[in-house]
N, C-alpha and C positions, 0 to 999 in steps of 0.2 A: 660159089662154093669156095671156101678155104682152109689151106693145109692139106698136107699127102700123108697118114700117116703108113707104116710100114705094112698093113692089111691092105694100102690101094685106098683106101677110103678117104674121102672127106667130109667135112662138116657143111651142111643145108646150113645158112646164117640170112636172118633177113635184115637189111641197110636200112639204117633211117639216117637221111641228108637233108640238111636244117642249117641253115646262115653259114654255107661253104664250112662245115666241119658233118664228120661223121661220129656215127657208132652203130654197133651192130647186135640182135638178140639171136639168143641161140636156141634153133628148132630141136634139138634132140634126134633129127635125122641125119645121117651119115652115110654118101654112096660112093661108088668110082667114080671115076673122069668120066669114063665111058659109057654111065649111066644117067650124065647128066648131060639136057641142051638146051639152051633158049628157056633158062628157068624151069625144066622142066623135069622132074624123073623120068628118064626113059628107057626099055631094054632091060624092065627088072622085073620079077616075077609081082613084088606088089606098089609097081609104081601108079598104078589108079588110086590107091590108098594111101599111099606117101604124098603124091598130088591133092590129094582132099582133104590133108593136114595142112600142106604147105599153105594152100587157098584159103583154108580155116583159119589158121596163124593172121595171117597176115591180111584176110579181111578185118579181123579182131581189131589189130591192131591200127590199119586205115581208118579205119571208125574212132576209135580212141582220139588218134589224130585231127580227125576233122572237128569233132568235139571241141578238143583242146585250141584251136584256130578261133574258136569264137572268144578268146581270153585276152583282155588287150598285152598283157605282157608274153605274150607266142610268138611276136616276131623280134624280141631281143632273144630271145633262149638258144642255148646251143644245141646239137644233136643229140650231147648227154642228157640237156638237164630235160628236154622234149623225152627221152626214152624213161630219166627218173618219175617226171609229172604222170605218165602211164602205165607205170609199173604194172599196178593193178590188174591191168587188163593184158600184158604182155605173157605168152604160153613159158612158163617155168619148165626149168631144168629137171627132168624127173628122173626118179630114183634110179641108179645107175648109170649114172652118166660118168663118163670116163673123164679123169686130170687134164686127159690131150684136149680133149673137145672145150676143158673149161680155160684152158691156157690161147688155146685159137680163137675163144670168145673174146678175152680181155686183151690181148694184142690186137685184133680185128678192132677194136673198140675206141682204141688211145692212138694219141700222136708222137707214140716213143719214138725215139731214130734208132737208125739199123743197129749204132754200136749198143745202146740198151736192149735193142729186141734180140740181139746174138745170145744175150745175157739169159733171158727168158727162153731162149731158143737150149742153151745149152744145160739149162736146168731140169726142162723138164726132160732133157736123154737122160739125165742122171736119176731124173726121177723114175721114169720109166726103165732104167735098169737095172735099178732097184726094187721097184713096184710089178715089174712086168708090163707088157705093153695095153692089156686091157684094163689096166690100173682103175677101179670107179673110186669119188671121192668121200664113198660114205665109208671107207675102209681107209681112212686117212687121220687117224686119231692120234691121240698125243702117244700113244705106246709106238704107233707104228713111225711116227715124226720122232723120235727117241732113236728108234732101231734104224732109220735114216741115218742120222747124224751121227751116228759110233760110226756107220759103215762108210761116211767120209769122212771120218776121222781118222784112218788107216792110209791114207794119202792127202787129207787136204789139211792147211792149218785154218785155228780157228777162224783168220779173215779172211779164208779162202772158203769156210764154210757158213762164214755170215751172209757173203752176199749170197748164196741158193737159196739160204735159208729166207733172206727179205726178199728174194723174188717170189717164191712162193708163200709166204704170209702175204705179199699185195695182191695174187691172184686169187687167194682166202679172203681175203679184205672184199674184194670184190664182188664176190661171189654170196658175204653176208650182206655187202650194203645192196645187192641187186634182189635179196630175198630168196637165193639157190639153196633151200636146205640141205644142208649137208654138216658133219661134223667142225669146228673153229680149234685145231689142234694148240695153236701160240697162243692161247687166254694161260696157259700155266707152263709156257716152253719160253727160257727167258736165251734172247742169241748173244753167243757168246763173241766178244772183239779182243782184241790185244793191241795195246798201243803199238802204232805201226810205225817201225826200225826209222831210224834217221838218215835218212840218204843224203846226208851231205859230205862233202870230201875235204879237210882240212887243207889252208891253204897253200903247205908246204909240198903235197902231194898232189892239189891241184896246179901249181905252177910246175911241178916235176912231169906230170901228164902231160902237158905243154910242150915244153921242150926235152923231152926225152928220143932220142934218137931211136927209131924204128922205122920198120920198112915204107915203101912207098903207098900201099895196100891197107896197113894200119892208119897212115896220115892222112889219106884219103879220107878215111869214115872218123877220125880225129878231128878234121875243120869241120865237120858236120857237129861235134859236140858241141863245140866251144861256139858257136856260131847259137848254138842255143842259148847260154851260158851268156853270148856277148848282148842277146835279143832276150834277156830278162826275163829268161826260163819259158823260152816258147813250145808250147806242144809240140812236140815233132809229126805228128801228121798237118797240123797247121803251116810249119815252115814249107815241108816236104807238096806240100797241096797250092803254098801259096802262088801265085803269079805277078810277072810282071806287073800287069796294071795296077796291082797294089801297090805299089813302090808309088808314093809321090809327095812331093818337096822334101824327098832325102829321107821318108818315113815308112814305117812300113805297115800299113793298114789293113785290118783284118777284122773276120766277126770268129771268135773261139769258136770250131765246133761243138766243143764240149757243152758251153753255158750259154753260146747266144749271146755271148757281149761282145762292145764293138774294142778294139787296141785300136791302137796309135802307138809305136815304138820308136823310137828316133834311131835311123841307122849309123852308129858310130864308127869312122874309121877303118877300127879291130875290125866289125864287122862286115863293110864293105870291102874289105880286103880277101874277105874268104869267098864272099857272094861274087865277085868278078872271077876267084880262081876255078870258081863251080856254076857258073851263068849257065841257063837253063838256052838250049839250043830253039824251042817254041817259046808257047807262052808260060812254062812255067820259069818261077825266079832263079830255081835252081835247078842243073841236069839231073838232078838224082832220078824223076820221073820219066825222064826222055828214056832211058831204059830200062826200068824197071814196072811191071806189073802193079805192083801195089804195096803201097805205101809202111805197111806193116814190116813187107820182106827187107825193106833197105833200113828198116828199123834196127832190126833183128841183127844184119850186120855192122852197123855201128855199132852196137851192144858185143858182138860177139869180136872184132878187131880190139877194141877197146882192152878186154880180159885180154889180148895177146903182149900188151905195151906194158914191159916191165924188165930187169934182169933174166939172164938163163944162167943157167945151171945143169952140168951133165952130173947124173945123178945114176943109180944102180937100181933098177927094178926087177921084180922078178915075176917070170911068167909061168906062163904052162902051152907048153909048145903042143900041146897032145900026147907026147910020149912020157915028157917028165920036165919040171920046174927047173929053171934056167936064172940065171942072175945077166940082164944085160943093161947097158949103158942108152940111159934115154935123155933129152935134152928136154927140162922142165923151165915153163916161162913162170919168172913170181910177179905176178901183175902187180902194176903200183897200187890198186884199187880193183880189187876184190868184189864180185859180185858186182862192177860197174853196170848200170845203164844209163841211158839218155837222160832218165827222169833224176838223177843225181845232180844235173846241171841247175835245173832249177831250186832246188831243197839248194845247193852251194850258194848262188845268187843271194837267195833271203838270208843265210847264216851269213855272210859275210857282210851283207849290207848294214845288219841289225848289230852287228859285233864292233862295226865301226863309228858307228853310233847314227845310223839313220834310225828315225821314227816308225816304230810298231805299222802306226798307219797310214806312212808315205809306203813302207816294203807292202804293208795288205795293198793298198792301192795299186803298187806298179804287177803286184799278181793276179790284179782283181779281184780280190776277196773284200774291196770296198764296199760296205751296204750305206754308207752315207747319200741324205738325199741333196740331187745338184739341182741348185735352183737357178743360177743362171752361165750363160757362159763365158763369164768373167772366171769365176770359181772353175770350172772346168780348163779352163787354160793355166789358171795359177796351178791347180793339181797336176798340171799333165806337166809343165814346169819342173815340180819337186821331183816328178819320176824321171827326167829325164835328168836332170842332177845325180840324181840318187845312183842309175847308172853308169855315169862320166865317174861319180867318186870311187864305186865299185871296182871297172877296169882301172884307174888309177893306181888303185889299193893293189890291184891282184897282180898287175905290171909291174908296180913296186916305185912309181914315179913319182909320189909322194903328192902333193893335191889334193890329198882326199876331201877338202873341206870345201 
């Protein structure tokens, strides 16, 4: 059984596991925790008949199965394309079936990672509070996907409202290529993007960032910036998660969360100089972990120390004490960089590298957005070479020590 939703209920799903992957079909039954043991309905008024579906289903579908075994290409196939070859004969989604149950099918289903299933996780509360919580998905038509999107239009921008919106057209996708009749609201709903702001920091106020005089508390979560900046715009939960035994022959070795590719960073100087003043007390590279819960929260304050580091200014504001409007003297920070976070570190790396004239696809390369194919590892060395060039002339450039070339 998976998913809790707010009724207590979850969704009956039956597993099909086929060459170490899964996926899952959706029974259209939904009970408590409490009602469910050892596969079984139990402690419900018609669990003899919910039982005799579940048994029915899933004879159905073992049969299909064995079937399909007598086919010589059955044992390369994975657990999706085993559940698409049987479609047929697999028990469909029937009328009234609720968004949640079709959302906890297609997550049950795929191999997204937690931070993409957050995404889905958090789309369908929006949906559902918008929809109400017995939301079914034959009541999901393009009028009502219209009166959606006004109604996060009121707080979200529109690339704030694109991604719900592609989370829920893939779980629409899904649901036509699995045969779920139900309404395809996105055949005439076009999602709207805006080219997304530049977060780079020009380099006079990146060097001003630098050495700007501020407290100990801001320069703290400061070497955390630049320490990205000097590691050629590395994800901060990648740095933040790294460990020690990555480090080797002065490198810093890693597989991206994000995309599953493997780095190789060369650790320069600049940047060994901050990684010893932040040495991780276990196995992580750096203490940031040693005490902090998770990886997000010390994000957050880097981002949020950062907006502190700039000039003050005592300035006249005026309140409302509760009895009446007051004029009093408050001390305002003008941060150098405005709206700062982490992710500025990176977007500066590729503006500066590409300004000073490295190549378009030496910068794609050192951010990975390389699609070139490596054929041997000659070529991989010589590439990994230009990146590490590419960053020597960077810090060079941003230091002001002239070398760039």
């Amino acid at each position: 059984m998976r998913g809790k939703a707010k009724d207590g209920k979850g969704s009956v799903l039956i597993v099909i596991y086929h060459n170490h992957s899964t996926t899952s079909v959706a029974t259209g039954v939904r009970v408590a925790r409490e009602n469910w043991l050892n596969q079984k309905v139990v402690k419900h008024p018609d669990a003899e008949a919910l039982n005799a579906r579940l048994q029915k289903q899933k004879m159905k579908i073992d049969h299909s199965i064995a079937i399909l075994t007598l086919e010589d290409e059955f044992a390369s196939l994975s657990a999706a394309e085993v559940k698409k070859a049987i479609a047929s004969d697999m028990p469909k989604i029937e009328r009234g079936h609720s968004i949640a149950s079709l959302f906890e099918e297609y997550l049950s289903g795929g191999n997204l990672k937690e931070g993409t299933k957050d995404l889905y996780h958090h789309t369908l509360k929006k949906v559902l509070q918008f929809g109400g919580e017995n939301l079914k998905i034959e009541n999901m038509n393009l009028k009502w996907l219209r009166s959606f999107d006004a109604e996060l239009a009121k707080t979200q921008s529109a690339n704030g409202r694109s991604i719900y919106m592609r989370c829920l057209r893939a779980v629409f996708n899904y649901a036509r290529n699995n045969e779920i009749k139900c309404p395809y609201p996105f055949s005439y709903f076009k999602i709207k993007q805006e080219e997304t702001k530049k977060r780079n920091i020009v380099i006079e106020d990146l060097r001003k960032l630098y050495s700007f005089h501020t407290s100990i508390t801001n320069a703290y979560y400061r070497d955390y910036f630049f320490l990205i900046f000097f590691l050629i715009g590395i994800n901060v939960k990648d740095l933040l998660l790294a460990k020690k035994s990555q480090v080797i022959d002065g490198r810093l070795e890693y597989i991206r969360e994000k995309t599953g590719k493997k780095y190789s960073i060369k650790i320069e100087p600049e940047a060994q100089e901050i990684i010893n003043r932040h040495l991780g007390r276990g196995d992580y590279l750096l203490e940031a972990m040693d005490h902090c819960q998770h990886y997000k929260s010390f994000a957050r304050q880097i981002n949020a120390a950062l907006k502190n580091i700039g000039e003050k200014s005592k300035e006249l504001v005026r309140v409302d004490n509760g009895i009446f409007e007051e004029e009093i003297e408050q001390e305002v920070i003008h941060p150098i960089v405005p709206n700062i976070g982490t992710y500025y570190a990176r977007h500066s790396w590729a503006t500066i590298a590409y300004d000073i004239g490295i190549s378009m696809d030496v910068v794609s390369q050192a951010l990975g957005h390389s699609a070139a194919n490596r054929t041997t590892l000659v070529y991989v060395k010589f590439d990994q070479e230009k990146v590490d060039l590419a960053n020597r002339r960077v810090l060079n450039f941003f230091f002001d020590t002239g070398g760039t070339e």
